[in-house]
C-alpha positions, 0 to 999 in steps of 0.5 A, spaced: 609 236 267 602 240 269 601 245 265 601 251 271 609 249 272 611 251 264 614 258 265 610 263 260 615 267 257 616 274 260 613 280 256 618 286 253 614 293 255 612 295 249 608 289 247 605 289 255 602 296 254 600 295 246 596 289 249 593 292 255 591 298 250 588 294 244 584 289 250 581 296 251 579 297 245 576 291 243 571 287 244 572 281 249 573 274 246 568 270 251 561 272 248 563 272 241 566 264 242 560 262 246 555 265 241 559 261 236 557 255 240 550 255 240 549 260 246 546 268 246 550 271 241 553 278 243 549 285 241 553 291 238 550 297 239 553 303 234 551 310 237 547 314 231 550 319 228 550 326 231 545 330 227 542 324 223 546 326 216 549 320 213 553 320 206 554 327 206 561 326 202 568 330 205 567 336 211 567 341 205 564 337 199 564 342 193 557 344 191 556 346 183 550 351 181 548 353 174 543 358 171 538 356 165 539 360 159 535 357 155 527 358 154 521 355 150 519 363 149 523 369 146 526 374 150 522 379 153 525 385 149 526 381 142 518 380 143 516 387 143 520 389 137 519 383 132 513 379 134 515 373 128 521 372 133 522 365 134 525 363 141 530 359 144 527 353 143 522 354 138 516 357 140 513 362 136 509 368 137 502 368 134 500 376 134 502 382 138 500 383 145 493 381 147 489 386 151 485 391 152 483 398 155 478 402 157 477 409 162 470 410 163 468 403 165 467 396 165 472 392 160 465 386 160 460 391 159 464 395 153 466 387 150 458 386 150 456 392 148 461 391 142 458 384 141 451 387 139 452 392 136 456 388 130 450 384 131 451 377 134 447 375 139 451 373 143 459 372 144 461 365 142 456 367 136 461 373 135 467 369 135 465 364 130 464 368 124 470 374 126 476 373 122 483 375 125 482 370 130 487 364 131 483 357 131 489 353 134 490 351 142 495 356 144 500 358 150 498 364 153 504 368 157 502 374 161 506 379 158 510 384 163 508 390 166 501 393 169 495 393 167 495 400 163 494 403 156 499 401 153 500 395 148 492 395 148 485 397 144 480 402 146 473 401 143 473 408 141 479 406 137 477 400 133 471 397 136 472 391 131 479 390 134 477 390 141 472 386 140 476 381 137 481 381 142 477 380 148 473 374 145 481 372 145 482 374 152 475 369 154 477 364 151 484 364 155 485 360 162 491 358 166 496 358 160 492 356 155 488 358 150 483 353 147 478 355 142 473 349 143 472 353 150 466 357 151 468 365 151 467 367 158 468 375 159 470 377 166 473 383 168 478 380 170 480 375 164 479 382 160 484 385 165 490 380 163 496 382 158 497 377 154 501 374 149 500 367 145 505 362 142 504 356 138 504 349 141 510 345 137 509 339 140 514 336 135 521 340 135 525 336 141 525 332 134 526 337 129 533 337 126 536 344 127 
């Protein structure tokens, strides 16, 4: 019998519309069976996502923020009442606040005239053989608030105290005081507000 003359049975109206509607959807056979064969194969092309965000999570992805309580120095408040006071994470301040002042004139130009009337010859001198001075690398943080009076030594206070901080102040440099530095006074190293903290480099190992 040929193959034309077999009767193909008759499609209920659901099938023939659930075929119709997923031959709209799908890709047609042909070019993928003749890829299969040797030929060209078929090119898919997938439209970018609008906006170029990808993996995004859901629509409304909960977000999760947190606020660090934790610091390698004490509080601003406990520093200025117990300078001994040892910070969150172990830091320790070395001395109280670290600066000067003076209302007639130039800070470099009272530090030098105290450097000679003690008799050095010249600052770096001064700090060699000044006592009350720390000979270890230190943190220098700024201290909070504007430059002024307070926290500071005059020279007509005590000459040999603020002579003692400003070679302090010279030595001091993006966060860091380092006593194998030369000291350099300038007027704005010897406006800084200063205070210094040890450096533990081993207390991430240290049991509490």
């Amino acid at each position: 019998m040929h193959p034309e003359s077999v009767i193909q049975p008759a499609e209920s109206g659901v099938i023939a519309a659930i075929r119709s509607f997923l031959d709209g959807l799908l890709p047609p056979m042909r070019p993928a069976l003749a890829g299969a064969q040797g030929g060209t194969p078929p090119t898919i092309e997938i439209a970018p996502e609008v906006g170029g965000f990808h993996n995004t999570g859901g629509p409304r992805s909960r977000t999760r923020t947190e606020k660090l309580g934790a610091s390698l120095f004490p509080d601003r408040g406990s520093q200025l009442s117990d300078p001994d006071e040892g910070g969150h994470l172990g830091a320790q301040r070395v001395g109280g606040l670290w600066a000067v002042f003076d209302e007639t004139g130039s800070l470099r130009d009272a530090a030098l005239e105290a450097v000679s009337k003690r008799g050095f010859t010249n600052p770096d001198e001064a700090f060699a053989k000044l006592n009350g001075i720390p000979r270890v690398r230190l943190h220098c943080r700024r201290a909070s608030g504007e430059y002024s009076r307070e926290g500071a030594v005059l020279p007509g206070d005590d000459a040999l105290e603020f002579l003692r901080r400003a070679l302090v102040l010279g030595k001091c440099c993006r966060g860091l005081y380092d006593p194998g530095r030369p000291v350099i006074l300038t007027e704005k190293r010897l406006q800084e507000r200063l205070e210094l903290y040890e450096i533990r480099e081993s207390f991430y190992g240290e049991e509490s």
